[in-house]
Jmol script that loads the backbone (N, CA, C; Angstrom):
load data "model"
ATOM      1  N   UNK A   1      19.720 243.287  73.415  1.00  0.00           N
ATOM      2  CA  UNK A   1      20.649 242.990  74.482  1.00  0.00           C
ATOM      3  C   UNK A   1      21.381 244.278  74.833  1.00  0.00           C
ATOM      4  N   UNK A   2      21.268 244.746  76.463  1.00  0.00           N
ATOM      5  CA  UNK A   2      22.119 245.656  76.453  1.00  0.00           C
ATOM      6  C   UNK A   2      23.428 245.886  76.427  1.00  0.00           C
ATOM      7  N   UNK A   3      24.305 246.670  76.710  1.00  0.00           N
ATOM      8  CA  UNK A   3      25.675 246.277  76.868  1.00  0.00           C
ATOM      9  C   UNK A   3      26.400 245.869  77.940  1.00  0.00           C
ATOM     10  N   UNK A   4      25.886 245.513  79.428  1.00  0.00           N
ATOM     11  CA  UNK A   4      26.010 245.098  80.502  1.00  0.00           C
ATOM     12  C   UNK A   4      25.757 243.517  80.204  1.00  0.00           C
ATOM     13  N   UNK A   5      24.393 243.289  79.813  1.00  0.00           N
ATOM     14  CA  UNK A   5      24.518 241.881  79.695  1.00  0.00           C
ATOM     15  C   UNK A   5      25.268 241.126  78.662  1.00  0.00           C
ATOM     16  N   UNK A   6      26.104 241.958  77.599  1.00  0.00           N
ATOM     17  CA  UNK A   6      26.936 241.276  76.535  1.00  0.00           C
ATOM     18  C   UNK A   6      28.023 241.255  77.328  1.00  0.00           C
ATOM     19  N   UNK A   7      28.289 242.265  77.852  1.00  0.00           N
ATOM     20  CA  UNK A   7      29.644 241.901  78.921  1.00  0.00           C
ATOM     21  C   UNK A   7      29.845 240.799  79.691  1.00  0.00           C
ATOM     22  N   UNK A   8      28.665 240.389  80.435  1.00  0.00           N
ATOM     23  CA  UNK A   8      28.437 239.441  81.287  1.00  0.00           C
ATOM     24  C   UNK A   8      28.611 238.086  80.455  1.00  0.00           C
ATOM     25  N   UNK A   9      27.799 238.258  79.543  1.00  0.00           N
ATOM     26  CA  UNK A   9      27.937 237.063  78.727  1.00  0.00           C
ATOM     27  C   UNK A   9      29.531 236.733  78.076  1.00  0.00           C
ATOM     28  N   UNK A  10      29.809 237.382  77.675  1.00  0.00           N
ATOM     29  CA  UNK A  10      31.764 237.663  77.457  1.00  0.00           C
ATOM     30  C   UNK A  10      32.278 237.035  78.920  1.00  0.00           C
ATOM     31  N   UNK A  11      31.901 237.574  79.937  1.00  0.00           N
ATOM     32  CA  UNK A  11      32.842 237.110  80.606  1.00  0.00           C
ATOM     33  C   UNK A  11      32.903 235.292  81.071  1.00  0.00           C
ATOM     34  N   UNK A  12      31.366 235.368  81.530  1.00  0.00           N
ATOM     35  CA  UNK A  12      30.859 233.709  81.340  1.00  0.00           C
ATOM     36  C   UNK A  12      31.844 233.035  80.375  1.00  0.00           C
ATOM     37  N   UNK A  13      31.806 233.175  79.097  1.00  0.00           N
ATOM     38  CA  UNK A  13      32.311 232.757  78.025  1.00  0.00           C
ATOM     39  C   UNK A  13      33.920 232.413  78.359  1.00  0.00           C
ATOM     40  N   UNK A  14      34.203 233.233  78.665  1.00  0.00           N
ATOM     41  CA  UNK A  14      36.124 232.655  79.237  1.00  0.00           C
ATOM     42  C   UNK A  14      36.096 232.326  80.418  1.00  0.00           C
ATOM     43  N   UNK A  15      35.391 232.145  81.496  1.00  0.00           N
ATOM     44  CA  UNK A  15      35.782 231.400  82.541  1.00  0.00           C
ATOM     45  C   UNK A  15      35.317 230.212  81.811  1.00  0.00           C
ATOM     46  N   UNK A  16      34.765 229.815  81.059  1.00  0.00           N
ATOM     47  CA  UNK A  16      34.474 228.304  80.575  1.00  0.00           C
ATOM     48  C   UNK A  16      35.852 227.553  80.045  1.00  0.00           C
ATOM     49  N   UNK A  17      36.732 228.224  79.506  1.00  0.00           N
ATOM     50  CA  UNK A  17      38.083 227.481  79.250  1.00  0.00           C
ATOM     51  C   UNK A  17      39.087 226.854  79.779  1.00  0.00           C
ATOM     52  N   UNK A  18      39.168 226.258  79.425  1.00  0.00           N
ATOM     53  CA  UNK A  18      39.744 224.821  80.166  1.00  0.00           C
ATOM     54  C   UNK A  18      40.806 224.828  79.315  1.00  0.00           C
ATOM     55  N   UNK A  19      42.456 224.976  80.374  1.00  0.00           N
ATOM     56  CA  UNK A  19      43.809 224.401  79.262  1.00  0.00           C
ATOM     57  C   UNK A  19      43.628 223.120  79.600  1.00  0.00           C
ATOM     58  N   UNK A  20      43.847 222.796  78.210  1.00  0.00           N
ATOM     59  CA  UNK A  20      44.479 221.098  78.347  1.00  0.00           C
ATOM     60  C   UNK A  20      45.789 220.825  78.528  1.00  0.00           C
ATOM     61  N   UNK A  21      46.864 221.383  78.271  1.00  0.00           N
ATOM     62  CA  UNK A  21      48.071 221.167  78.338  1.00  0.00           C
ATOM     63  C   UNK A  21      48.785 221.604  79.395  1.00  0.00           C
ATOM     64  N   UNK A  22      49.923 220.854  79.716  1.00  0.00           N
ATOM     65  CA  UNK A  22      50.446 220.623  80.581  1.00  0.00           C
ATOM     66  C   UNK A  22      50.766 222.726  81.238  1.00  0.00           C
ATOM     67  N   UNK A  23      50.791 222.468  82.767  1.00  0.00           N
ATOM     68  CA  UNK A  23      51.396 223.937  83.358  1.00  0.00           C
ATOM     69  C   UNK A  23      51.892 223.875  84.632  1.00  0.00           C
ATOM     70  N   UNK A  24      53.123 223.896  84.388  1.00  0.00           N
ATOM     71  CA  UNK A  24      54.558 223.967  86.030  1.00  0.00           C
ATOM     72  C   UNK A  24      54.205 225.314  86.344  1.00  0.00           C
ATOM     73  N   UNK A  25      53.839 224.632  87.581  1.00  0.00           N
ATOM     74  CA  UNK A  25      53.821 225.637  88.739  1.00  0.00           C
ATOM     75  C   UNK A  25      55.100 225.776  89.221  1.00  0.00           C
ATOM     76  N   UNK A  26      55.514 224.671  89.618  1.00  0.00           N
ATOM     77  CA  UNK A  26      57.184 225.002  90.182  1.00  0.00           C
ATOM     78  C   UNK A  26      57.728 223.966  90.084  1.00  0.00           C
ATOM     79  N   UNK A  27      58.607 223.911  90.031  1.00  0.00           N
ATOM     80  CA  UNK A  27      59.805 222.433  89.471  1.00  0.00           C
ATOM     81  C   UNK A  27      61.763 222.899  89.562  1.00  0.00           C
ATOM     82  N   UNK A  28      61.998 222.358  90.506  1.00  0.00           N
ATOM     83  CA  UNK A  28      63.261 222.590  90.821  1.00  0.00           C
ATOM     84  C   UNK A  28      64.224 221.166  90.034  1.00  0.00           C
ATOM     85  N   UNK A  29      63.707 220.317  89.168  1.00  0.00           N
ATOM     86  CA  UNK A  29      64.302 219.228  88.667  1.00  0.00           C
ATOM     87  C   UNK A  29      65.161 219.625  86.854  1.00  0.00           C
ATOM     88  N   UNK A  30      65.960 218.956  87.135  1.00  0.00           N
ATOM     89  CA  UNK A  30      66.860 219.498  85.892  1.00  0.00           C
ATOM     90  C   UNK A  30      66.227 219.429  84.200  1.00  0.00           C
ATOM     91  N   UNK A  31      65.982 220.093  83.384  1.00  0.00           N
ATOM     92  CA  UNK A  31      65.107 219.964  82.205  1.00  0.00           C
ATOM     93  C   UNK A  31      65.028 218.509  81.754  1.00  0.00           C
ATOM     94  N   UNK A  32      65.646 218.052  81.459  1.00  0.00           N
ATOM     95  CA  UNK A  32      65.736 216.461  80.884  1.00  0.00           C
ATOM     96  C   UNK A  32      65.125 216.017  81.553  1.00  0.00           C
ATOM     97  N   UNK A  33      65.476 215.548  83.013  1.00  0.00           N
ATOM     98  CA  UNK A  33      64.357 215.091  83.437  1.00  0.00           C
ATOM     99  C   UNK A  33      63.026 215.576  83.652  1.00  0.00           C
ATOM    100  N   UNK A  34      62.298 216.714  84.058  1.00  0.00           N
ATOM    101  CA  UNK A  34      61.578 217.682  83.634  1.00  0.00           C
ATOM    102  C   UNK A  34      60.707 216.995  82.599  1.00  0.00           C
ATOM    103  N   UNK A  35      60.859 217.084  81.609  1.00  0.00           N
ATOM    104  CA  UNK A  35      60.415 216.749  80.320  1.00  0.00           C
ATOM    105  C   UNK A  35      59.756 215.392  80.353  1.00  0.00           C
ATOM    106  N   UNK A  36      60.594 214.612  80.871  1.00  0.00           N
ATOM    107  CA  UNK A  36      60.064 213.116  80.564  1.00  0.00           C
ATOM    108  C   UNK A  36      59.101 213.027  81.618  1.00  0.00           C
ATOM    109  N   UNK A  37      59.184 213.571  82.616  1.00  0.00           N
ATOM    110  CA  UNK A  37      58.252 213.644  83.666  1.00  0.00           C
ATOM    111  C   UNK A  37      56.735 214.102  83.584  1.00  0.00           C
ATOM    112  N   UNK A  38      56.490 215.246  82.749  1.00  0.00           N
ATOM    113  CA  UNK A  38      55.830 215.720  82.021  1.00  0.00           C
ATOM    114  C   UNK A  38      54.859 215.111  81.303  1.00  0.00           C
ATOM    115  N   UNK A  39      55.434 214.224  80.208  1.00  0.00           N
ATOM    116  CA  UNK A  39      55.609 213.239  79.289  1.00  0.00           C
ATOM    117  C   UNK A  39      54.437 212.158  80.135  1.00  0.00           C
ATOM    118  N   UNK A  40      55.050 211.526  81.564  1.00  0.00           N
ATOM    119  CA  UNK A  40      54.947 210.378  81.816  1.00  0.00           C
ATOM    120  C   UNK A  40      53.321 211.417  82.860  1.00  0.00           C
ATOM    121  N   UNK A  41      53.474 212.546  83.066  1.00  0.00           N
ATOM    122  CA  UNK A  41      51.615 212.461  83.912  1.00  0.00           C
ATOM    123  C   UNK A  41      50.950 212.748  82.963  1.00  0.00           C
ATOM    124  N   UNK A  42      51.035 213.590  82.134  1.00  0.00           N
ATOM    125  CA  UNK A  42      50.507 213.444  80.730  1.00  0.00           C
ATOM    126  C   UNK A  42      49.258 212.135  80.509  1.00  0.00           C
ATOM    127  N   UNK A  43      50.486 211.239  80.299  1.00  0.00           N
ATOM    128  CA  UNK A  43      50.230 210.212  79.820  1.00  0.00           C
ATOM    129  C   UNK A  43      49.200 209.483  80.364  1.00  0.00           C
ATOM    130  N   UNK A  44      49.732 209.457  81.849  1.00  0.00           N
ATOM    131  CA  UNK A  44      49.057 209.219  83.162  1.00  0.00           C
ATOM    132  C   UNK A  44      47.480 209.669  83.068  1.00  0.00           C
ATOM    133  N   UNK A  45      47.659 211.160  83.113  1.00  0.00           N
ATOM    134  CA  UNK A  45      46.362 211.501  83.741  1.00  0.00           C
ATOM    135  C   UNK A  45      45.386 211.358  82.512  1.00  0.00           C
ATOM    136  N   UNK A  46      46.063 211.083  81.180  1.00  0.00           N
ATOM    137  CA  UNK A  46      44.737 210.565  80.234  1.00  0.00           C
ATOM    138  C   UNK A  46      44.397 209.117  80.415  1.00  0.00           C
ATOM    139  N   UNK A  47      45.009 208.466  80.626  1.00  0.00           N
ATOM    140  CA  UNK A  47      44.971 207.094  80.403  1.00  0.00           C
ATOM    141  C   UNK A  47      44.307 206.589  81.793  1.00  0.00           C
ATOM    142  N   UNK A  48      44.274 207.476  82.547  1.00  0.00           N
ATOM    143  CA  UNK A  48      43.342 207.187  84.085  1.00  0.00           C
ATOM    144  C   UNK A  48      42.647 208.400  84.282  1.00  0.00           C
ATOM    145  N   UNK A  49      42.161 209.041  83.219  1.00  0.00           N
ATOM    146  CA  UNK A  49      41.576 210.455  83.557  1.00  0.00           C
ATOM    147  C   UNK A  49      39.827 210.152  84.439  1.00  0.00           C
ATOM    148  N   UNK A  50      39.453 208.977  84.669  1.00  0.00           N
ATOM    149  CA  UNK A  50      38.466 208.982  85.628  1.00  0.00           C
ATOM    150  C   UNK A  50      39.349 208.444  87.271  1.00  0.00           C
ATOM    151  N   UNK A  51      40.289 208.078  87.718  1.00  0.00           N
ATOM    152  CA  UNK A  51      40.592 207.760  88.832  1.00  0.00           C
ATOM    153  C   UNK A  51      42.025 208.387  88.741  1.00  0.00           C
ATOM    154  N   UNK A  52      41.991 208.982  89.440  1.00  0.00           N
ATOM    155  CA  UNK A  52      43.444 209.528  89.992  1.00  0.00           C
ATOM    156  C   UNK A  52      44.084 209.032  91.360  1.00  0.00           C
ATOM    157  N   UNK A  53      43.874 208.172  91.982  1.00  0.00           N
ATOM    158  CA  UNK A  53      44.331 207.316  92.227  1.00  0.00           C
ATOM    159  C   UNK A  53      45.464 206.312  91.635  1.00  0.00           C
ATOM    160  N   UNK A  54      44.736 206.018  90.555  1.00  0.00           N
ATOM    161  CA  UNK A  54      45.642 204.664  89.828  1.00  0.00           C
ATOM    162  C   UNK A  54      46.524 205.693  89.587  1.00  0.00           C
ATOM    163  N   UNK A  55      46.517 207.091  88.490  1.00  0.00           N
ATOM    164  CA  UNK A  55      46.836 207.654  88.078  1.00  0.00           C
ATOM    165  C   UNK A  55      48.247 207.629  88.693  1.00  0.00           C
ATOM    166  N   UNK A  56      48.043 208.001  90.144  1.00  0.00           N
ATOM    167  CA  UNK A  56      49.356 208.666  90.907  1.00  0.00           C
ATOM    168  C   UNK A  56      49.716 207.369  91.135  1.00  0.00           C
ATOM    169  N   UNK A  57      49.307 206.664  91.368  1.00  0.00           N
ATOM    170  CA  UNK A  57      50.103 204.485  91.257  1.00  0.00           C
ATOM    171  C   UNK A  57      50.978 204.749  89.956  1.00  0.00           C
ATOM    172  N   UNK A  58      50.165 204.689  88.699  1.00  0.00           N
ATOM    173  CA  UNK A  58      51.128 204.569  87.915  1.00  0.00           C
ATOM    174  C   UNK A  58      52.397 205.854  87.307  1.00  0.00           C
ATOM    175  N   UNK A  59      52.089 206.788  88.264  1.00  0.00           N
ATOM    176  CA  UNK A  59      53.113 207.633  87.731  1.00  0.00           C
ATOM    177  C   UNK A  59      54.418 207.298  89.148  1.00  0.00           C
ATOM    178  N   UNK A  60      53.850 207.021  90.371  1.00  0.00           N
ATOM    179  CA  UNK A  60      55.301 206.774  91.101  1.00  0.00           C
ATOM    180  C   UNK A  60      55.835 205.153  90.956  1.00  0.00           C
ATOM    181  N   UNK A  61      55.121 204.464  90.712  1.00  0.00           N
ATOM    182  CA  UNK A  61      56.017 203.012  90.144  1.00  0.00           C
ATOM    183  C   UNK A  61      56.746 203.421  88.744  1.00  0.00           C
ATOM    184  N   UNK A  62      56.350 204.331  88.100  1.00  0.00           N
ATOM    185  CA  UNK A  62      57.084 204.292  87.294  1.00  0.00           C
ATOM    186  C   UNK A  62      58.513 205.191  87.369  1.00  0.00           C
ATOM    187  N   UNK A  63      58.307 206.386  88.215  1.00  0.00           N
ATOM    188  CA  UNK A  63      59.009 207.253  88.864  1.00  0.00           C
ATOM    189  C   UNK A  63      60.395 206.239  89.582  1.00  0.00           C
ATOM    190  N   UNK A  64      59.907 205.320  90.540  1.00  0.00           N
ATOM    191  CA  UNK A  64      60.579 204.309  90.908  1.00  0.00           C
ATOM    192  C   UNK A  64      61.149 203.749  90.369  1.00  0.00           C
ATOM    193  N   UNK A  65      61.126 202.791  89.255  1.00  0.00           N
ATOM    194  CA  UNK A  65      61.406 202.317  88.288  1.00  0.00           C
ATOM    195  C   UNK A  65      62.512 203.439  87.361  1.00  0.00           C
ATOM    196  N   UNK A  66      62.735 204.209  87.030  1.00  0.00           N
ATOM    197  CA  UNK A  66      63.374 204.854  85.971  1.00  0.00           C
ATOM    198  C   UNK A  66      64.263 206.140  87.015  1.00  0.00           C
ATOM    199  N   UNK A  67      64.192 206.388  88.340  1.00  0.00           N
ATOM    200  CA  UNK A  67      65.026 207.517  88.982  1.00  0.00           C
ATOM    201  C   UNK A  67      65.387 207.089  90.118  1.00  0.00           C
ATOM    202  N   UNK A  68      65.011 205.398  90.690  1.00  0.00           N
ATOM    203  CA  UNK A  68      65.157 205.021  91.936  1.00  0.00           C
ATOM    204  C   UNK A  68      64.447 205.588  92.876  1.00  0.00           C
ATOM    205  N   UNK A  69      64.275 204.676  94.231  1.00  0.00           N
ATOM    206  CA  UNK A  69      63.174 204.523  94.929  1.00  0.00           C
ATOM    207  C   UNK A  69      62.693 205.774  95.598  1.00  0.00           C
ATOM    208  N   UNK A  70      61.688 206.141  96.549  1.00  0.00           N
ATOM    209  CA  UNK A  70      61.292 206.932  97.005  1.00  0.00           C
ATOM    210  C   UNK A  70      60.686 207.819  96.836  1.00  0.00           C
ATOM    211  N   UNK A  71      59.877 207.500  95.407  1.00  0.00           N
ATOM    212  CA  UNK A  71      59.217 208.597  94.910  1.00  0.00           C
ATOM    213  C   UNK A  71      57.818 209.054  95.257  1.00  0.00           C
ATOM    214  N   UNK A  72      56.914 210.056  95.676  1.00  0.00           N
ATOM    215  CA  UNK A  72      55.862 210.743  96.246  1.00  0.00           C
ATOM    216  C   UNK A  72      54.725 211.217  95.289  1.00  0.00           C
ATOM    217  N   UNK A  73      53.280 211.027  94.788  1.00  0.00           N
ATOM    218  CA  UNK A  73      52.801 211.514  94.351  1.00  0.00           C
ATOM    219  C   UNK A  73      51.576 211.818  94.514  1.00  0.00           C
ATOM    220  N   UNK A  74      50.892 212.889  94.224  1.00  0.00           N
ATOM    221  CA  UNK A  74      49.933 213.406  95.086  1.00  0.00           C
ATOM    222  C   UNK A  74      49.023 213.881  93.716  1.00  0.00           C
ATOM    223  N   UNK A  75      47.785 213.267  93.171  1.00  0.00           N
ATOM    224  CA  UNK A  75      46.787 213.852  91.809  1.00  0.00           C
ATOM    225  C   UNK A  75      45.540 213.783  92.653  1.00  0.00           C
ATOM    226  N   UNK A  76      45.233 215.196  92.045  1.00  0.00           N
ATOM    227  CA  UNK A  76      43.900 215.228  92.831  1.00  0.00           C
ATOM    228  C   UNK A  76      43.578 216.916  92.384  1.00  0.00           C
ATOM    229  N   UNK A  77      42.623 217.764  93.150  1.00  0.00           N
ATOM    230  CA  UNK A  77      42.370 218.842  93.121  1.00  0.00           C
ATOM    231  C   UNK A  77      41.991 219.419  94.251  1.00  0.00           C
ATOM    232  N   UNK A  78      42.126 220.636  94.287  1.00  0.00           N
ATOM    233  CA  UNK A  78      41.720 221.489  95.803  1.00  0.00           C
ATOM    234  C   UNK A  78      42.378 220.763  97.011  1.00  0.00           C
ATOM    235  N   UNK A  79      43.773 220.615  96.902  1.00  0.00           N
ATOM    236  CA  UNK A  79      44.572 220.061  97.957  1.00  0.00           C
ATOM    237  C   UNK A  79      45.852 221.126  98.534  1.00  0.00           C
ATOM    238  N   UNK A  80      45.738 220.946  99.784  1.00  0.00           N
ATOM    239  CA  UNK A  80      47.791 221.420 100.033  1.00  0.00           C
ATOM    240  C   UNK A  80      48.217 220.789 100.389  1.00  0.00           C
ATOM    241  N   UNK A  81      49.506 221.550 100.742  1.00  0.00           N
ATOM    242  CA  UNK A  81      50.522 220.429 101.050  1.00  0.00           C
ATOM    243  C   UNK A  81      51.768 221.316 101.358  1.00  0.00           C
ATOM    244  N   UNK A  82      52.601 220.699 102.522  1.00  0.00           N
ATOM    245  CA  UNK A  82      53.937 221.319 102.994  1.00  0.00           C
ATOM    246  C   UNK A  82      54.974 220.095 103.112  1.00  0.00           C
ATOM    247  N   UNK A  83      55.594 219.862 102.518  1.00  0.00           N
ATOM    248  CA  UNK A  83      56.545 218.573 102.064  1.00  0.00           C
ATOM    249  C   UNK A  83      57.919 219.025 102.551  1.00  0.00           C
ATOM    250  N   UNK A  84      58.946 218.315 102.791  1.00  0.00           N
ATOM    251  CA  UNK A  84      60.169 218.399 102.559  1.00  0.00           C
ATOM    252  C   UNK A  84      60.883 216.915 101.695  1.00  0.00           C
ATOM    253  N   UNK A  85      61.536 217.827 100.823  1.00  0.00           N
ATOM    254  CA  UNK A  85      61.973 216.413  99.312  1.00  0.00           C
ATOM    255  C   UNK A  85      63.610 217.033  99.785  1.00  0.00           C
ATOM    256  N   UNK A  86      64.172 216.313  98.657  1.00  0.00           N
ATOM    257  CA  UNK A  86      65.416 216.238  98.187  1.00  0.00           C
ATOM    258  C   UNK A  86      65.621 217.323  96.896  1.00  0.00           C
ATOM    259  N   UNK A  87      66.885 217.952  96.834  1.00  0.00           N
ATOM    260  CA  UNK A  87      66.832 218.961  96.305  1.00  0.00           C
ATOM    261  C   UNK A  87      67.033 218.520  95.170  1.00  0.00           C
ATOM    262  N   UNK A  88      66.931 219.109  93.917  1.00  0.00           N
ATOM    263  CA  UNK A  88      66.604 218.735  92.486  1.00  0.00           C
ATOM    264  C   UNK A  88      65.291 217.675  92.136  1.00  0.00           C
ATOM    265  N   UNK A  89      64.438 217.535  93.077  1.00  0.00           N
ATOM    266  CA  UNK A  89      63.573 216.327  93.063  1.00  0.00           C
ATOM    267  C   UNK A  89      61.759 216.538  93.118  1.00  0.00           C
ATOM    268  N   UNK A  90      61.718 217.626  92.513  1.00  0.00           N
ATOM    269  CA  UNK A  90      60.360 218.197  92.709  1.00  0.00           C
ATOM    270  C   UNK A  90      59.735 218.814  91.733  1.00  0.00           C
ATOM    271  N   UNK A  91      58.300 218.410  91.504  1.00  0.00           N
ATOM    272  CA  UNK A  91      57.408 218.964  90.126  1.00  0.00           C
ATOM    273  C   UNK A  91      56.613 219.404  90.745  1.00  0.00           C
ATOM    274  N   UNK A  92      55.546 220.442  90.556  1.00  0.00           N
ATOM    275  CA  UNK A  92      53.993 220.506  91.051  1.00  0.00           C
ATOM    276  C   UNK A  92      54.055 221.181  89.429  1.00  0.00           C
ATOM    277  N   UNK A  93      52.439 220.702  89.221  1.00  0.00           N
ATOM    278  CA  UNK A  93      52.002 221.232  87.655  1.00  0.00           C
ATOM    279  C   UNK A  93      50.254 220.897  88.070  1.00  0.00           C
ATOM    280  N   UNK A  94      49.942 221.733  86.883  1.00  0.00           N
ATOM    281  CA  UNK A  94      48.279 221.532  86.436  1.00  0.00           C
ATOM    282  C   UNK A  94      48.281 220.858  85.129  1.00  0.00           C
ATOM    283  N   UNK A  95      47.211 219.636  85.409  1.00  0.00           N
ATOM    284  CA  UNK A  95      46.890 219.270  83.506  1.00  0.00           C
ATOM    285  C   UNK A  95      45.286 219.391  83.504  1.00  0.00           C
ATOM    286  N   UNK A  96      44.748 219.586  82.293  1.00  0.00           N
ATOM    287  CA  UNK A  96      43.547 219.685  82.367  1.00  0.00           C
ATOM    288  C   UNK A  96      42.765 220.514  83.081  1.00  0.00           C
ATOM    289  N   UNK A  97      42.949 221.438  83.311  1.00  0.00           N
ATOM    290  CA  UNK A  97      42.492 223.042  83.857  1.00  0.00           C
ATOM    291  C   UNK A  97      42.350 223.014  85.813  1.00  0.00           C
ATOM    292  N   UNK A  98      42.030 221.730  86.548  1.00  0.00           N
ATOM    293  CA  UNK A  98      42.211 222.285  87.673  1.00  0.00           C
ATOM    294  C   UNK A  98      42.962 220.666  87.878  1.00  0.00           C
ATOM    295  N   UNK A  99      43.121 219.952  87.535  1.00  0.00           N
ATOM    296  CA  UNK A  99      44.071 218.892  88.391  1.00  0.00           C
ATOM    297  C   UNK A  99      45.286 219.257  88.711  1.00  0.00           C
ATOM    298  N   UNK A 100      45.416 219.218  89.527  1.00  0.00           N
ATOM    299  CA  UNK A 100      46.705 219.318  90.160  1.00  0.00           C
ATOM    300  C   UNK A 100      47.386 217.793  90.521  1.00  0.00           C
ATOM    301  N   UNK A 101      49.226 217.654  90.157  1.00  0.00           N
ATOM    302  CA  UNK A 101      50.169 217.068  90.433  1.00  0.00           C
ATOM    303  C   UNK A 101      51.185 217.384  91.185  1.00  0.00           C
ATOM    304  N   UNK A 102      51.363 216.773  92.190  1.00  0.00           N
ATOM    305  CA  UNK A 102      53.034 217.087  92.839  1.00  0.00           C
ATOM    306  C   UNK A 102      53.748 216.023  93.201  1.00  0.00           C
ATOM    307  N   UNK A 103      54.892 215.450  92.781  1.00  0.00           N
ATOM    308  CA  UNK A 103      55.797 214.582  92.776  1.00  0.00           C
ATOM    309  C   UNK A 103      57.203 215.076  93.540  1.00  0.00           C
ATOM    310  N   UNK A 104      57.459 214.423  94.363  1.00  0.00           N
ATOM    311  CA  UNK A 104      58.970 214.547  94.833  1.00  0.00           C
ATOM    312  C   UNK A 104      59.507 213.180  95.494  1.00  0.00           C
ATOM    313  N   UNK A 105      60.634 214.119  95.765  1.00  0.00           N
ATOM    314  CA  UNK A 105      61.010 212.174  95.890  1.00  0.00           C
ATOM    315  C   UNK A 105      62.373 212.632  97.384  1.00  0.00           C
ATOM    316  N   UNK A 106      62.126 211.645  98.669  1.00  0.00           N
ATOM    317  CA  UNK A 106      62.426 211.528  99.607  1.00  0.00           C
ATOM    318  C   UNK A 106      63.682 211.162  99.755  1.00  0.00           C
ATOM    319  N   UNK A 107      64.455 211.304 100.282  1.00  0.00           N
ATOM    320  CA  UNK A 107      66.117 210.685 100.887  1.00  0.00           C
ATOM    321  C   UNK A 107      66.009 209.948 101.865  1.00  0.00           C
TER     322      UNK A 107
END
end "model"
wireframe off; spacefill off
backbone 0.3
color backbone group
């Protein structure tokens, strides 16, 4: 093997990694809540890790339920988005190497 193709092969080798754990992109919401939020797509996106759909069902009924109404959620991948929320009221994160989450919540 020469040393061009061990390189190549090295590099192959780390684009294959996949984080599993949770990563805020941006979040203007106060740590405490933060956390449990976290906690609750977490939870979410394993427990519906083939439909993200339900996924984002069960993370804004529950959002609803525990911070009051109006809450927004968007699971999926290769998406944008230009929103206007309420200030202190906003997550975007990655779980599982390309899903993307963004939650905010409306006035």
């Amino acid at each position: 093997m020469t040393e061009v193709e061990g390189k190549k092969e090295e590099t192959e080798t780390a684009k294959k990694i996949v984080h599993t754990y949770p990563l805020i992109r941006h979040s203007d919401m106060m740590e405490e809540m933060k956390g449990e939020v976290m906690e609750l797509v977490v939870t979410a996106c394993e427990k519906h890790s083939t439909n993200n759909e339900m996924a984002a069902r069960m993370i804004k009924e529950t959002m609803d339920k525990k911070f009051g109404p109006s809450w927004h959620t968007v699971v999926g991948e290769g998406f944008g988005f230009e929103i206007s929320y309420e200030c202190k009221n906003l997550l975007y994160m990655f779980f599982g190497g390309n899903l993307a989450i963004c939650i905010w919540k409306c006035s």
